[in-house]
C-alpha positions as CSV (number, residue, x, y, z in Angstrom):
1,X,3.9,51.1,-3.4
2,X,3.4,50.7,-0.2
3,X,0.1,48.5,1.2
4,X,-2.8,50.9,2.5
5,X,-5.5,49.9,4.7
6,X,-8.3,47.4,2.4
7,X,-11.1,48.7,4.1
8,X,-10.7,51.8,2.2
9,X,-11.7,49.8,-0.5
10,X,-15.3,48.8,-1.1
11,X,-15.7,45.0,-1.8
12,X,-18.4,42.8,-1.2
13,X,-18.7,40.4,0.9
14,X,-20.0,38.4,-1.1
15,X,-17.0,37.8,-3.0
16,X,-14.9,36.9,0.0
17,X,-16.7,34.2,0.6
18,X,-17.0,32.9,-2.9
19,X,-13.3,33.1,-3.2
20,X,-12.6,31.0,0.1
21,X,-15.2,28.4,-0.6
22,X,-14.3,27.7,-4.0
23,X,-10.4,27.4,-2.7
24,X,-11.0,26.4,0.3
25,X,-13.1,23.2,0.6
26,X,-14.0,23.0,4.2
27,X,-15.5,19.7,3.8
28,X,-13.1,18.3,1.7
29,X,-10.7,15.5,2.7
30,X,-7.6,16.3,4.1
31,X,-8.0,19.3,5.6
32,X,-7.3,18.0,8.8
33,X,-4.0,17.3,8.3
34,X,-3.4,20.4,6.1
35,X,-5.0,22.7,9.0
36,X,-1.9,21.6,11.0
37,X,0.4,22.5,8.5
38,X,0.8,26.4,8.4
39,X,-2.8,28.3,10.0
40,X,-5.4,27.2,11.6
41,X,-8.4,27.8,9.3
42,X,-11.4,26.4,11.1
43,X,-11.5,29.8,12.4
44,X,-13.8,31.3,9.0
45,X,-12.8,35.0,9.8
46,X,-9.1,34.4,9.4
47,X,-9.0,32.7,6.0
48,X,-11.7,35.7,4.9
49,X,-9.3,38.4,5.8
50,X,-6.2,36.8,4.2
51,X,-8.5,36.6,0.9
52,X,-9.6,39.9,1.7
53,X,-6.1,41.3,1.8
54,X,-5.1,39.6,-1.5
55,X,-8.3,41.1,-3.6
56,X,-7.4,44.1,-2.2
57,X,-3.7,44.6,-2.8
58,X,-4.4,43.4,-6.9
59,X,-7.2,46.2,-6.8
60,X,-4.6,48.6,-5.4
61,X,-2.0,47.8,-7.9
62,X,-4.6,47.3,-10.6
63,X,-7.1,49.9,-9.9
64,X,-8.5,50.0,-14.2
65,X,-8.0,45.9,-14.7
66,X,-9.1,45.1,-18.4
67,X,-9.3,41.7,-19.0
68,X,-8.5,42.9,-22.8
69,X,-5.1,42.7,-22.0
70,X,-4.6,39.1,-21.3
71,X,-3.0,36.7,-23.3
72,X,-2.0,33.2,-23.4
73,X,1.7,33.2,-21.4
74,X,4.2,32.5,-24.2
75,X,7.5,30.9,-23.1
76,X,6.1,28.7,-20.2
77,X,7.8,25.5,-19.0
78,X,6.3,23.2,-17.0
79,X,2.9,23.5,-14.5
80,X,-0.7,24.6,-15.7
81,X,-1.2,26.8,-18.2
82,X,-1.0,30.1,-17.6
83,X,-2.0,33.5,-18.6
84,X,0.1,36.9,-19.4
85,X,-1.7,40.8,-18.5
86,X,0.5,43.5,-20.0
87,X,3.1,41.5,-21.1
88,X,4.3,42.5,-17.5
89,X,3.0,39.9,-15.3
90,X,1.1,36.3,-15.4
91,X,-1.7,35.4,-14.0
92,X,-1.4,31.9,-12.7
93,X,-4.6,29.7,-12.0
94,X,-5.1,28.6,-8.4
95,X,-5.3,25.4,-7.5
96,X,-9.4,25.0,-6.2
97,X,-8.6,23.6,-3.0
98,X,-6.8,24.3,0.2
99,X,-3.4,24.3,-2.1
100,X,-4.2,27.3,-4.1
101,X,-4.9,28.9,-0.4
102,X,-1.6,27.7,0.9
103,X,0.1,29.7,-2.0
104,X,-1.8,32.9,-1.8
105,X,-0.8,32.4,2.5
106,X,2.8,32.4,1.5
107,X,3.0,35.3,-0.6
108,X,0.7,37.0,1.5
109,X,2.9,36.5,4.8
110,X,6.1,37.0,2.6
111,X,4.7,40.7,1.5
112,X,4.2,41.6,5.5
113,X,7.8,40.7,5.9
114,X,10.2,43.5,5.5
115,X,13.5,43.0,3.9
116,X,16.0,46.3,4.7
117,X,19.2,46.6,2.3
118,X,21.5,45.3,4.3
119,X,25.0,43.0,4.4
120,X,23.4,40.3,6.5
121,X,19.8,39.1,6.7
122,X,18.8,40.7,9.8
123,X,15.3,41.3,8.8
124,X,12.6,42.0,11.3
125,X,8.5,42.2,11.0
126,X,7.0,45.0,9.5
127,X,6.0,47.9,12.1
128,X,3.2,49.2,10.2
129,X,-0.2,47.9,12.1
130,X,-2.3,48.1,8.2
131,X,0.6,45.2,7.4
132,X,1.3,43.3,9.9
133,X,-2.1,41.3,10.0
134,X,-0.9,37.5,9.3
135,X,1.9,38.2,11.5
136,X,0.3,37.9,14.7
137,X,-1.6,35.0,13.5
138,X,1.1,31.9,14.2
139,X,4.3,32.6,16.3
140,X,5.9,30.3,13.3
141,X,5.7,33.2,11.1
142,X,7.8,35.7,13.4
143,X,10.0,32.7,14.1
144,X,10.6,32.1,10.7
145,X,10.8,35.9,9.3
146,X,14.3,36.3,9.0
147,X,14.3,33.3,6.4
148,X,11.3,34.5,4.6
149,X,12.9,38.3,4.2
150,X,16.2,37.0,2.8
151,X,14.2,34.8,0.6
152,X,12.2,37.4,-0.5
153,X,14.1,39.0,-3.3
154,X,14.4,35.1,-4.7
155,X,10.7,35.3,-5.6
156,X,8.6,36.8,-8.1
157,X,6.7,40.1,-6.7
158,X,3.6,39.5,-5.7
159,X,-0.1,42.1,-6.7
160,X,-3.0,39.7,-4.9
161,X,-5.5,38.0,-6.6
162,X,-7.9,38.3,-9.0
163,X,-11.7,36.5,-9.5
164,X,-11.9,36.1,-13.4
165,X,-14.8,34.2,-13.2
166,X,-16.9,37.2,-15.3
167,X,-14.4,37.8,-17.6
168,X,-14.0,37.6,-21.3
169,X,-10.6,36.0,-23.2
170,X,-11.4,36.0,-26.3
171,X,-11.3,32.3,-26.7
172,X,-8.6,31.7,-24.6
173,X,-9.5,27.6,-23.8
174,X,-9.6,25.9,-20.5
175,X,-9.8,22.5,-18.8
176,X,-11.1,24.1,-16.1
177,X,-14.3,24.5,-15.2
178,X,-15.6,27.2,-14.0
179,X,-12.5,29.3,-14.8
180,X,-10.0,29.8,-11.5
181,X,-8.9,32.5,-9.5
182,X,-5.6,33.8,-10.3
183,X,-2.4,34.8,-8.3
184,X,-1.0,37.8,-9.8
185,X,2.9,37.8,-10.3
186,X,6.2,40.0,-12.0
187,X,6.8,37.9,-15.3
188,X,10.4,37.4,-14.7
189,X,10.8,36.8,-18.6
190,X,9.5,39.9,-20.0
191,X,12.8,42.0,-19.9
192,X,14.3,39.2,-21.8
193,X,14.4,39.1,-25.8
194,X,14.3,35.5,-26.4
195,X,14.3,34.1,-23.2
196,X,16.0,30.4,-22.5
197,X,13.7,29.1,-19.3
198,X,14.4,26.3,-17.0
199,X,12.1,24.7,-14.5
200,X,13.6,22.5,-11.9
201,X,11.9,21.1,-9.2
202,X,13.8,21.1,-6.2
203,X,14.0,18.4,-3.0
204,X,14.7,14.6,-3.0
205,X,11.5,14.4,-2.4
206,X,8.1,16.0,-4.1
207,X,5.6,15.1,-1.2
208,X,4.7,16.1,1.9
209,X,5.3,13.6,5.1
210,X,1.4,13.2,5.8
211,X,0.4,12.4,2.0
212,X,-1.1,9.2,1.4
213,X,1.0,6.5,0.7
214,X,-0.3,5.8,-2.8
215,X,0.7,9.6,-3.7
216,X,4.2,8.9,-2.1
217,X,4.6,5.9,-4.1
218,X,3.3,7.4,-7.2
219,X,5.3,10.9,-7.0
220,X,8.5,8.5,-6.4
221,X,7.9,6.2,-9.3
222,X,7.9,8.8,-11.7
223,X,11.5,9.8,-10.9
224,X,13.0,7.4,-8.4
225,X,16.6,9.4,-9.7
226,X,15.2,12.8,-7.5
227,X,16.2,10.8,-4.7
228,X,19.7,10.8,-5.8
229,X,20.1,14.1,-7.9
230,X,18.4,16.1,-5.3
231,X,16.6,17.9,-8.6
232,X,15.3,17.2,-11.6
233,X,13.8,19.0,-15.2
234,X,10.6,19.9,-15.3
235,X,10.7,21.3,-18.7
236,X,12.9,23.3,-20.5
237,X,12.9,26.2,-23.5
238,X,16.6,26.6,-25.4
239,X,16.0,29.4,-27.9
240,X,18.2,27.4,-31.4
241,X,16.4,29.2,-34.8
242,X,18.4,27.2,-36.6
243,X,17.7,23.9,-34.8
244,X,15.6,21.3,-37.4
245,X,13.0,20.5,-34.0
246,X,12.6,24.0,-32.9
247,X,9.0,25.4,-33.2
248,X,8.1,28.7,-35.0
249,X,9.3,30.8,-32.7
250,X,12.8,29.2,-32.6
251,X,12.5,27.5,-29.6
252,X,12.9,23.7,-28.6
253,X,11.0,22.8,-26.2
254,X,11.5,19.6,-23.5
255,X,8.7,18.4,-21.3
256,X,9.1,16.7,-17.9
257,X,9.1,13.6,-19.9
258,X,12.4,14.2,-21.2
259,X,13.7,15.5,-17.9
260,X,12.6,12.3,-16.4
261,X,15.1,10.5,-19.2
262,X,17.7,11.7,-17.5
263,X,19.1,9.2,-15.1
264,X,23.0,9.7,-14.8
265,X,24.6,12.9,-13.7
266,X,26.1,13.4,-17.0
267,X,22.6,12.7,-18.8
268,X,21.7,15.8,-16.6
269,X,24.8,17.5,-17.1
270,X,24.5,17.7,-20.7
271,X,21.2,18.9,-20.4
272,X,21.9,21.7,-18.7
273,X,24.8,22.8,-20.8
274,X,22.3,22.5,-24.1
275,X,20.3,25.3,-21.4
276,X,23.0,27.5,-21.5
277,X,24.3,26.8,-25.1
278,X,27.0,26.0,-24.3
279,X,27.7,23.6,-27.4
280,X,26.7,25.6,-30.1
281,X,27.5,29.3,-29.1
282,X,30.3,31.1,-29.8
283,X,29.7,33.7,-27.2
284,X,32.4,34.0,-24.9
285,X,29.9,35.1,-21.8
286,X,27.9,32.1,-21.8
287,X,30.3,30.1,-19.2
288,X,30.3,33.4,-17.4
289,X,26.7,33.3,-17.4
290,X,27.1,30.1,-15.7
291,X,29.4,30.9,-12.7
292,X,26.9,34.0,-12.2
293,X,23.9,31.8,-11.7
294,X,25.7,29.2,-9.6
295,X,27.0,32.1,-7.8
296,X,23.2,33.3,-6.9
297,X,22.0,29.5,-6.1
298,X,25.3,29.6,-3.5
299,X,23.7,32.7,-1.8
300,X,20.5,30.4,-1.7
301,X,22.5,28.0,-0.4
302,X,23.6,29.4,2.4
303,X,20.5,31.6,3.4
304,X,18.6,28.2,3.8
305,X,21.7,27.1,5.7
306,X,22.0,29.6,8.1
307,X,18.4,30.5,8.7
308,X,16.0,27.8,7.9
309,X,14.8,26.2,11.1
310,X,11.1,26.1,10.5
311,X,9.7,25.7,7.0
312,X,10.3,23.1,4.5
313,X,9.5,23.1,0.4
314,X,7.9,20.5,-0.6
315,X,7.3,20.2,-4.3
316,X,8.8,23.8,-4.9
317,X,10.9,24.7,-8.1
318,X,13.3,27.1,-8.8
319,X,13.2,29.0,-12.6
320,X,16.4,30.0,-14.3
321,X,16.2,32.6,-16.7
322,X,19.1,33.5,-19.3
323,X,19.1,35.4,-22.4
324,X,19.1,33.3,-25.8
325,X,19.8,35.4,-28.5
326,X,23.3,36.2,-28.8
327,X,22.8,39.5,-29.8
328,X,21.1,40.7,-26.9
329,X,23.3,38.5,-24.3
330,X,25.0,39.7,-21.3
331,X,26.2,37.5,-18.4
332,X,25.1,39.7,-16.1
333,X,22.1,39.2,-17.1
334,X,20.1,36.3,-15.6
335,X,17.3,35.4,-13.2
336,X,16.7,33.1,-10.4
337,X,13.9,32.5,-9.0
338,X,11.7,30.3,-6.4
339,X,8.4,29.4,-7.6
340,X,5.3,26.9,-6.4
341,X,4.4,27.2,-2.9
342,X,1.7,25.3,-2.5
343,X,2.9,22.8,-0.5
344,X,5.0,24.8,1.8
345,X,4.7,23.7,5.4
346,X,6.5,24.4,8.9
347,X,9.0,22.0,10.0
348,X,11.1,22.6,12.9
349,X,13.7,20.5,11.8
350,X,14.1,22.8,8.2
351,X,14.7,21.2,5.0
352,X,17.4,19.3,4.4
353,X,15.9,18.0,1.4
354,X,16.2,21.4,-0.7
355,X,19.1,21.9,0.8
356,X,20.6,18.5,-0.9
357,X,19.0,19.5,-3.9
358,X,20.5,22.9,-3.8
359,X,24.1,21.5,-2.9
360,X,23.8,18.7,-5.9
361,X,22.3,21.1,-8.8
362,X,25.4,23.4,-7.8
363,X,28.1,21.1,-7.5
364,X,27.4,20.1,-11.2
365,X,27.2,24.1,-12.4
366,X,30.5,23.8,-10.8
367,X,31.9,21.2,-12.8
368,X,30.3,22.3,-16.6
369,X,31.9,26.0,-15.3
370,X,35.3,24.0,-15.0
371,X,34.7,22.4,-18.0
372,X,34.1,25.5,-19.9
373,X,37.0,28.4,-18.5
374,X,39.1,29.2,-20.8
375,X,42.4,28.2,-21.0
């Protein structure tokens, strides 16, 4: 689908600026600092049109929305809770300040980027004036499009946004209050039968340069160990039916408590092979399965490598998505994915950070891979 002009559909004002105050605090603190960090948003009009452009596209896409179709999200890991619609997408809740803006900005300025098939990642700005608003708006954007169209495919489609504040789930529960605006995204699970998800959150470091010191020290404390790995488990789903602890849907779950147990490389190395069941599957593919994905994280690798001069990830996670039931298993079958932008920020200097991360996480797939050809 290609994105048509939004002023050929009527919405009122009214909501615009409902959506930007509630996430976007203009008197709250720290928006200073954050204004520096990827558009200037004093200027009111330009932080109305980028919400107006994300209402729009989810009423393009989702022209008949009925809020009877959404569900609780089963087979999440890790972050807030978070809503499924159709079974074909999720509806994550916004963060109600300028951090659920910074996300929709990303995805917003990574659908005006165009990403041709091609061998190399020479990706240019899209020509069409209806979609190539944010564009103009901060020469760090066309500097940085080349990295943002070969990421591109690496991230869940994006349909906009979506004000839920009037709608009805069916006594779905919330800790928030009043109910959030949502980002509308592909659920990369739903093509999966019993999907095995892991969250990792990438980057020897989880906060941004400018955050106050007690959140540097308390984001550090928690995992002092990201420093070294580069990575570490945010939560994890192994599909095991037969397992005494799994739930009723076969699954055992582990929380970011029991990622942050792991302290020695081969604490984390063992958890990732009970990922890809690797101890208790008699499945030939599921090493296989393991070269492929380390084979897709080297292509990461080397696109943030090669192109990343300007952006950095703070607090961003990659999801890894393989098949659990045997029966349904192929090794060609797997997803990769980044996920959470709302701390993304230019930085000339790139990210060396994710890049460690990236380089670490691989270099063990690499050895659990050696560990697991056969002979």
């Amino acid at each position: 689908l290609r994105i048509i002009n939004c002023s050929l559909i009527a919405v009122s004002s009214a909501v615009f600026l409902t959506l930007w105050s509630r996430l976007f605090n203009r008197n709250s603190k720290g928006v200073k600092k954050w204004d520096e960090t990827m558009i200037d948003l004093r200027d009111t009009k330009v932080g109305i049109k980028i919400m107006r452009r994300a209402l729009c596209r989810s009423k393009m896409f989702f022209p008949k929305y009925e809020s009877r179709k959404v569900n609780v999200m089963k087979h999440q890991v890790g972050g807030h809770p978070m809503l499924s619609y159709e079974s074909e997408y999720v509806l994550k809740p916004l963060n109600s300040d300028c951090r659920g803006f910074r996300e929709i900005l990303f995805y917003e300025i990574l659908s005006e980027i165009e990403n041709p098939d091609c061998n190399r990642w020479s990706t240019g700005i899209s020509s069409n004036k209806n979609c190539n608003l944010l564009l103009t708006n901060h020469e760090q954007i066309a500097v940085n499009s080349s990295l943002l169209g070969a990421l591109k495919p690496f991230c869940p489609k994006y349909f906009g946004i979506i004000d839920t504040l009037e709608d009805n789930y069916r006594g779905i529960r919330y800790k928030y209050d009043p109910v959030p605006t949502h980002i509308i995204l592909s659920n990369v699970t739903s093509h999966y039968k019993k999907p095995c998800i892991l969250d990792l959150k990438i980057g020897q470091r989880t906060y941004e340069p400018d955050a106050p010191l007690e959140k540097q020290e308390s984001q550090h404390n928690k995992y002092p160990e990201q420093a070294i790995h580069g990575f570490r488990i945010v939560g994890m789903n192994v599909y095991d039916p037969n397992h005494s602890e799994s739930d009723v849907l076969g699954y055992r779950c582990f929380d970011k408590r029991f990622g942050m147990q792991l302290k020695q490389k081969e604490d984390i190395t063992a958890a990732l092979c009970l990922f890809f069941k690797l101890n208790n599957s008699t499945h030939l593919g599921r090493y296989k399965v393991v070269e492929n994905v380390m084979m897709e994280m080297t292509q990461l690798l080397q696109i943030h490598r090669e192109l990343n001069r300007g952006m950095a990830f703070y607090a961003s996670s990659l999801l890894i998505v393989v098949e659990g039931d045997d029966a349904f298993f192929s090794s060609e079958k797997y997803t990769v994915k980044m996920i959470d932008f709302s701390h993304v920020r230019f930085n000339s200097r790139g990210d060396s950070s994710y890049v460690y991360g990236l380089e670490s996480l691989i270099d063990i797939l690499n050895g659990i891979r050696q560990m697991y050809i056969p002979s």
